[in-house]
N, C-alpha and C positions, 0 to 999 in steps of 0.2 A: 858508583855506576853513572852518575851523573856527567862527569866526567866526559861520558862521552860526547857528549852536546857542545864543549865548548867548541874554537874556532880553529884551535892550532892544529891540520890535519893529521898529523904521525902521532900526538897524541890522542887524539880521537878518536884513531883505526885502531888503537891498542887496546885503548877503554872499552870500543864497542867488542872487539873481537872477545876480550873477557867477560862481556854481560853475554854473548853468545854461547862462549864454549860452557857459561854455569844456568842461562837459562832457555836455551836452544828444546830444553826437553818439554815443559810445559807448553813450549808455544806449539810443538810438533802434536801434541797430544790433543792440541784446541782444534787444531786445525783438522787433525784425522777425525776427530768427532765430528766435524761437521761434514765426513761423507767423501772426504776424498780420498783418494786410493794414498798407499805409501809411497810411490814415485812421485806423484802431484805432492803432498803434501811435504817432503824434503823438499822440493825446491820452490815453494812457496815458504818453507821457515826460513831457508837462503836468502830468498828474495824481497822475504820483509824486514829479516835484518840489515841488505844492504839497503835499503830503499832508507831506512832510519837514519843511515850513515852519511846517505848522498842530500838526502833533503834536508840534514842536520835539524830532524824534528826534537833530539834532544835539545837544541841549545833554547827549545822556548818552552821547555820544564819548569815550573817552578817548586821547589822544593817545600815551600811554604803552603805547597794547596796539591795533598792527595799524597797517596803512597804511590810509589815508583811500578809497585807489581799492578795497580788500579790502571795510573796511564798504561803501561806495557802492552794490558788486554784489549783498554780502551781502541788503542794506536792498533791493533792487531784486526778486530773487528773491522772498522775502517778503511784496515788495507785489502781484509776480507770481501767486505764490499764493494769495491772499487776495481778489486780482479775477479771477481768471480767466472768473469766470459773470457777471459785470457787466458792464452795458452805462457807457460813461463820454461818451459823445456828449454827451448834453445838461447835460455842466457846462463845456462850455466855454465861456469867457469868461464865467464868474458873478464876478465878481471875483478871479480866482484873478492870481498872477503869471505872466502867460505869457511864454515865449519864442519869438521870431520864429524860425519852423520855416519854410524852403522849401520845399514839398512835393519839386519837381523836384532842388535841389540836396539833399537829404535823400538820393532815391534813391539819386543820382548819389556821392553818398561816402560814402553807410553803407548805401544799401541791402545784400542779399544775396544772391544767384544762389541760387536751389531748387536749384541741383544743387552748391553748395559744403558738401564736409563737414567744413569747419573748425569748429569745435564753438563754441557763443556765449559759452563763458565768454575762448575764445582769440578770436574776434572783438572781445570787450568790450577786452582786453586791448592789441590791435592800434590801434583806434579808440581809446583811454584816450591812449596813447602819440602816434600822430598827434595829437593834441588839444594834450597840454602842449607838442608842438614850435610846431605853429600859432600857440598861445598866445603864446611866447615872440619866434615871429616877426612879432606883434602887436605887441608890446610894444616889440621893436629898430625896427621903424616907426617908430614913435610918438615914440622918442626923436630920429629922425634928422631927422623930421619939426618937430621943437620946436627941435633945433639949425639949421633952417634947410638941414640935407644931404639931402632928400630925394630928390633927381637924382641923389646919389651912392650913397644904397640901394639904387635901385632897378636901379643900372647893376650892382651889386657883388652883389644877394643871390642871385642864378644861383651864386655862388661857394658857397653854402651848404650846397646838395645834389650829389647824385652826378655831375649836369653838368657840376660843373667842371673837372672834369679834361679834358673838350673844350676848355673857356675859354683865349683868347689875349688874355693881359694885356695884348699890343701893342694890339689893337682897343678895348681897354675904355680903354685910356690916350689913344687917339685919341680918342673919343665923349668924353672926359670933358674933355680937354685936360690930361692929367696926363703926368707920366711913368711909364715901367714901373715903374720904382723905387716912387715914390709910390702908385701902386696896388697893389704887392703891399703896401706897410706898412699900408695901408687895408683892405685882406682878411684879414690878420692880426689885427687889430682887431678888424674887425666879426666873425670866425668865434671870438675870443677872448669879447665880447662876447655874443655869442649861446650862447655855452657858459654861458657865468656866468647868464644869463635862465632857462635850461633848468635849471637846477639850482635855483634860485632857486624857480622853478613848483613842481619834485620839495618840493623842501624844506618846502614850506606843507602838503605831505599827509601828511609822517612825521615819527616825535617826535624822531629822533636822527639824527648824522650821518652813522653809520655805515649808518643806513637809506636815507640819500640815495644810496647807492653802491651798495648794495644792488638799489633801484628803479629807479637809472638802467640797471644792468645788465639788469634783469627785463624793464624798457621797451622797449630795443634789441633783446632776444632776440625780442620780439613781435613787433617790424617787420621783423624777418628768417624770421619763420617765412610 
């Protein structure tokens, strides 16, 4: 993610456009928490992710002092404060890099309830963590999808989350034509797999390894609060 700070621009519009399109969701969510409508606050996510890109506030990150999702909020606050009496409507779409924002799917998993008083830095935190799972469960797609097993991910990644403990590997062995055998060593895989992805995500945003255990743990305690 870092990446995106360096100097070379075509590489830097690529980098940034991918830490947008995986974490566009937490920042939208920070932002409506703080009171603004869903039209304001799309183009205020827009607008703070180009603003990171033009000011190349990445490239004086240092990877060695903080995690990446720490600056991100930090940086977001800041720009918070800085526009708050600004109108940002009419720069959208001046050439800036936009990201495809659903209005309805926006609401739908980041809006906020007026009457939730979970505070926005723990919402940011929530929605940061949701994101790198998504992410990674993009990513386990992707590769199933290129191996040609995509009938088998999609039968097998109910196993991923808290569902499965309903799951009867006899039905999924039925559907799939496997045996039970064979589908559990397949779900062992893939939930092996998708650990390694998820850590993988973590690891691009802190500088040490020790950090990755660290944020994994920090991440999880989010999704449980």
């Amino acid at each position: 993610m870092l990446a995106a700070g360096r100097s070379d621009s075509t590489h830097a519009r690529s980098a940034l456009e991918t830490l947008c399109r995986t974490y566009w969701q937490p920042i939208y969510a920070f932002v409506r928490r703080q009171g603004h409508s869903p039209h304001d606050a799309q183009d205020l996510t827009q607008e703070f992710f180009a603003r990171l890109l033009e000011n190349q506030s990445l490239a004086d990150v240092d990877r060695t002092k903080g995690r990446f999702r720490s600056f991100l909020l930090a940086s977001l606050k800041h720009f918070l404060a800085n526009e708050r009496d600004k109108v940002h409507a009419q720069k959208r779409g001046g050439g800036q890099v936009l990201i495809p924002i659903d209005a309805q799917s926006a609401e739908t998993t980041c809006g906020v309830d007026p009457a939730d008083r979970t505070t926005a830095d723990k919402i940011f935190d929530r929605r940061w963590a949701l994101a790198v799972l998504d992410h990674a469960l993009q990513r386990l797609r992707e590769e199933h999808i290129r191996a040609g097993k995509e009938t088998l991910f999609e039968q097998l990644k109910v196993t991923l989350t808290e569902a499965s403990r309903s799951v009867r590997y006899t039905e999924i062995a039925a559907r799939l034509d496997m045996s039970e055998g064979a589908v559990k060593v397949a779900v062992h895989r893939l939930r092996q797999r998708y650990r390694e992805l998820v850590r993988a995500e973590i690891a691009d945003t802190v500088a040490t390894a020790s950090e990755v255990e660290e944020e994994i743990r920090a991440l999880f305690s989010a999704l449980a609060t």
